[in-house]
Kinemage of the C-alpha trace (Angstrom):
@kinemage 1
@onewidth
@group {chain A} dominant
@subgroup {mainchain}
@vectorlist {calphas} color= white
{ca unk a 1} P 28.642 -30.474 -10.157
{ca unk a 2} L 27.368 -32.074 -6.842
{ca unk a 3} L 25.339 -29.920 -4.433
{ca unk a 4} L 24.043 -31.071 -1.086
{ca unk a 5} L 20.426 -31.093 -0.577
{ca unk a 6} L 20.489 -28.382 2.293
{ca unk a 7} L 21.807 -25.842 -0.652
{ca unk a 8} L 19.114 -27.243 -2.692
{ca unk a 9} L 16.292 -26.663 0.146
{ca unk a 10} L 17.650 -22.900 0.356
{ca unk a 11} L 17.446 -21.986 -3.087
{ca unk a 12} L 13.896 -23.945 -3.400
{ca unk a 13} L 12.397 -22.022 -0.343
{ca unk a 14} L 13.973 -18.506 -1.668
{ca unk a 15} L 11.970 -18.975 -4.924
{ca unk a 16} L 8.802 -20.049 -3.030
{ca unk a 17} L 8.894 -16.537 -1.404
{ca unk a 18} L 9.845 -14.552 -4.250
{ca unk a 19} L 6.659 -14.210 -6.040
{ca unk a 20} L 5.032 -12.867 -2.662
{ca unk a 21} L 7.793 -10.008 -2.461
{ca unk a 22} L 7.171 -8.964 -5.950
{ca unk a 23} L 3.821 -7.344 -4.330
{ca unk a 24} L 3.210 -3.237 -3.091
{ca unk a 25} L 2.886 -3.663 0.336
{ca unk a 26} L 2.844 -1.753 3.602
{ca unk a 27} L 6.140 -1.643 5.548
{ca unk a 28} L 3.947 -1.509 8.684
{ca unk a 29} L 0.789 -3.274 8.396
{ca unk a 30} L -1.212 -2.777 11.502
{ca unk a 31} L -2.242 0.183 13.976
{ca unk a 32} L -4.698 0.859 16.553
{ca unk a 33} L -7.832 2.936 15.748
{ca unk a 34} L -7.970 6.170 17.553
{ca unk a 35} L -4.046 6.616 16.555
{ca unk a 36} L -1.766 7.982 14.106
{ca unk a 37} L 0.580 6.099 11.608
{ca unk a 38} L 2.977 6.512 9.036
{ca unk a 39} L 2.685 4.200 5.859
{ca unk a 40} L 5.407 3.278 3.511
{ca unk a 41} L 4.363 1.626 0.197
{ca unk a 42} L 7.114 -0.559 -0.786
{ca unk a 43} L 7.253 -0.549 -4.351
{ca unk a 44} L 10.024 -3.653 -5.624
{ca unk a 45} L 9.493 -3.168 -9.490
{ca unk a 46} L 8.255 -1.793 -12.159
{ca unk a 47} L 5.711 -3.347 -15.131
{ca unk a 48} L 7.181 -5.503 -16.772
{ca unk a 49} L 10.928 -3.687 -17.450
{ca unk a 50} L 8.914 -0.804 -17.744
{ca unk a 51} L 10.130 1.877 -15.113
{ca unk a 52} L 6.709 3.043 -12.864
{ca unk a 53} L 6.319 6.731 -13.439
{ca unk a 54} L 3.270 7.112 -11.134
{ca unk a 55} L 1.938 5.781 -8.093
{ca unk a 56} L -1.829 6.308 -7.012
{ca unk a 57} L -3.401 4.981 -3.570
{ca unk a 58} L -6.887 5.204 -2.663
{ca unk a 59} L -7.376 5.855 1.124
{ca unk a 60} L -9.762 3.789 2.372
{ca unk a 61} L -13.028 5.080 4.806
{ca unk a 62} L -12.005 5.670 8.151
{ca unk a 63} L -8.185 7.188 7.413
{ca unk a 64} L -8.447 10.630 7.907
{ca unk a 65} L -5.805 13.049 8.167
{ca unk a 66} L -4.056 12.140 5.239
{ca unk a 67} L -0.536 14.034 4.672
{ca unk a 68} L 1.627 12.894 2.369
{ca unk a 69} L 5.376 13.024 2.130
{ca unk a 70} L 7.491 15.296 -0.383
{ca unk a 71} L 9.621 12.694 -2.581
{ca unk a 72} L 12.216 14.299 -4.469
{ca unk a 73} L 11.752 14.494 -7.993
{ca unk a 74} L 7.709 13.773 -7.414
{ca unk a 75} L 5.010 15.558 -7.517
{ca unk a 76} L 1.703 15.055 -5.603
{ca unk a 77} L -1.616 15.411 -5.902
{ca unk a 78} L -4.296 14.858 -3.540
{ca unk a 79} L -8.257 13.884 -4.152
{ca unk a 80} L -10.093 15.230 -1.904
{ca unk a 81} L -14.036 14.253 -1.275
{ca unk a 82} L -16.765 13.462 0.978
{ca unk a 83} L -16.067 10.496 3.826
{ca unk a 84} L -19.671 7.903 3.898
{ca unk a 85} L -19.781 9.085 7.537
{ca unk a 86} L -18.462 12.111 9.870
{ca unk a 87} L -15.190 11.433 12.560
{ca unk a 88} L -14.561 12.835 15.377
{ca unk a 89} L -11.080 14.478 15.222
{ca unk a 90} L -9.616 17.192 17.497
{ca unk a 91} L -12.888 17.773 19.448
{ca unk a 92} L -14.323 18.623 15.393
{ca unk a 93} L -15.908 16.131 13.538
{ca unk a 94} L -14.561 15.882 10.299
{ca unk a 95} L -16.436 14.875 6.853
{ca unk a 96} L -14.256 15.237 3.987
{ca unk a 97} L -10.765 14.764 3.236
{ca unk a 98} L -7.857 12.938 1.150
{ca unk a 99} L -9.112 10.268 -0.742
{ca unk a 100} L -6.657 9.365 -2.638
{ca unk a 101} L -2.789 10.277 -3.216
{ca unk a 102} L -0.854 10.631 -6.180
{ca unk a 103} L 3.137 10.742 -6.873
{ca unk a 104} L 3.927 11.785 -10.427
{ca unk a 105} L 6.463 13.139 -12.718
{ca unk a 106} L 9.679 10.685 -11.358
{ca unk a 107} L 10.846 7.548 -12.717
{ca unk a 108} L 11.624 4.320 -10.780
{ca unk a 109} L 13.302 2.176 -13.133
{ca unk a 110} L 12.271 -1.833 -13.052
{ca unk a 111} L 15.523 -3.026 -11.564
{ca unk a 112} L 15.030 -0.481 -8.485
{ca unk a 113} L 13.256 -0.615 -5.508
{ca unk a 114} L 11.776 2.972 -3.635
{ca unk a 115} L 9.136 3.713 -1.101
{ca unk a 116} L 6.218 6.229 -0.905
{ca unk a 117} L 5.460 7.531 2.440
{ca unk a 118} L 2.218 9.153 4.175
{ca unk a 119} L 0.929 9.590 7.458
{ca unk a 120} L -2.430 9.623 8.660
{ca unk a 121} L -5.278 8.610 11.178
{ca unk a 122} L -7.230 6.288 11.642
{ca unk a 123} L -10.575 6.266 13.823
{ca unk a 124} L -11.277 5.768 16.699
{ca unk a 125} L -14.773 4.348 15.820
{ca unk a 126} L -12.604 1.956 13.314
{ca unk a 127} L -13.444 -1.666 14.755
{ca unk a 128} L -10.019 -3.872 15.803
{ca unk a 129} L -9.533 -7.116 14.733
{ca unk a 130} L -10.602 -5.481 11.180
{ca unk a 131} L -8.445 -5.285 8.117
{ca unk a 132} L -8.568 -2.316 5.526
{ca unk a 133} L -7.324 -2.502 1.890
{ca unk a 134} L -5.180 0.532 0.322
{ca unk a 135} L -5.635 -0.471 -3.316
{ca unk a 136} L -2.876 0.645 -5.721
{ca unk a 137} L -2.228 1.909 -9.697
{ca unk a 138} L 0.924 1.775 -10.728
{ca unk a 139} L 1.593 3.294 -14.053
{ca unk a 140} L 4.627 2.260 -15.873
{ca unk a 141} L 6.088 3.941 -18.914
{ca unk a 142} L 4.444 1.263 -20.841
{ca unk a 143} L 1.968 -0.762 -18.830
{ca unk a 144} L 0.043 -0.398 -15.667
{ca unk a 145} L -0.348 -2.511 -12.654
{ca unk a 146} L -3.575 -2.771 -10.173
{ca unk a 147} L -2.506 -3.832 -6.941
{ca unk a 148} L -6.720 -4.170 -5.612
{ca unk a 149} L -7.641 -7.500 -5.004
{ca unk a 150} L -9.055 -8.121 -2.065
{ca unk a 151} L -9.453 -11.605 -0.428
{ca unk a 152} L -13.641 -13.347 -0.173
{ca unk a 153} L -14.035 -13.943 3.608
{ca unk a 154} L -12.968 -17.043 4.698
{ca unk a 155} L -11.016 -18.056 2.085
{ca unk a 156} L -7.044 -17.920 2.073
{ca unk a 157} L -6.506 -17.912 -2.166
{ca unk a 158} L -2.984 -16.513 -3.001
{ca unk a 159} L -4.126 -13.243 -4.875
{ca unk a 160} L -2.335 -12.562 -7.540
{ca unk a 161} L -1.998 -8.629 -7.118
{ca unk a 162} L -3.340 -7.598 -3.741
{ca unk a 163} L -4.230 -4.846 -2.171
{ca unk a 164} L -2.073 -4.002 0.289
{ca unk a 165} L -3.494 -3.890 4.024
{ca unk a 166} L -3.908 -2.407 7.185
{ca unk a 167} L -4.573 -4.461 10.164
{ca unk a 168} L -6.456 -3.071 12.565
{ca unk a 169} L -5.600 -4.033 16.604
{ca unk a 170} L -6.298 -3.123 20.128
């Protein structure tokens, strides 16, 4: 068989990205502080073969307002708990709320690709031109994931399961 190198550039630079799409990431990845978002995790796999059967993200400081979205055939749980400092939200100032979120009880099989979906806020004491991590668990039917690195300053490593992130702008 003789292929041309353009086909063999195309399949060579789809495999480069593919390892990078494999991740749990944010569909929208950066907001304004002092506004309200919606987040969709994109989840692309399961563990392994192993279909997920619960997702878990931990809010980071500063998002308050946390709602998340009914998924059919899902439960959720919230943790609520203390925030490090008070907001300012709705002329109240706010110092506790959703800490983390939790979709149980479904089953996204490996070959399958969904999305878990929350809204929230973030503040408006939140400085731009910062970045903040939403670490992940994802707990497969055998096996479990931890998507929570988080890059060193200054350095641009290729993490091997990220957090994803939240880039914060003016």
């Amino acid at each position: 068989m003789i292929f041309r190198n353009g086909f063999f550039a195309l399949i060579l630079s789809m495999a480069a990205t593919f390892p990078a799409a494999a991740h749990v990431t944010l569909e929208k990845n950066s907001t304004k502080p002092g506004s309200f978002f919606k987040t969709v995790l994109k989840v692309p796999h399961g563990c392994d073969g192993s279909p997920t059967e619960k997702l878990r993200v931990e809010i980071p400081e500063g998002i308050i307002a946390v709602k998340p979205m009914p998924k059919p055939g899902w439960q959720i749980e919230t943790t609520k708990g203390k925030y490090a400092k008070s907001y300012a939200f709705h002329g109240k100032d706010v110092t506790e709320g959703v800490t983390a979120i939790s979709w149980t009880g479904g089953s996204l099989p490996d070959e399958y690709y969904d999305e878990f979906v929350f809204s929230a806020y973030a503040a408006a004491t939140l400085s731009p031109k910062s970045k903040l991590y939403f670490k992940v668990t994802q707990s497969c039917a055998a096996g479990e994931l931890e998507w929570s690195e988080i890059p060193a300053k200054g350095t641009g490593k290729e993490l091997e399961r990220p957090a994803p992130s939240l880039q914060l702008v003016r």
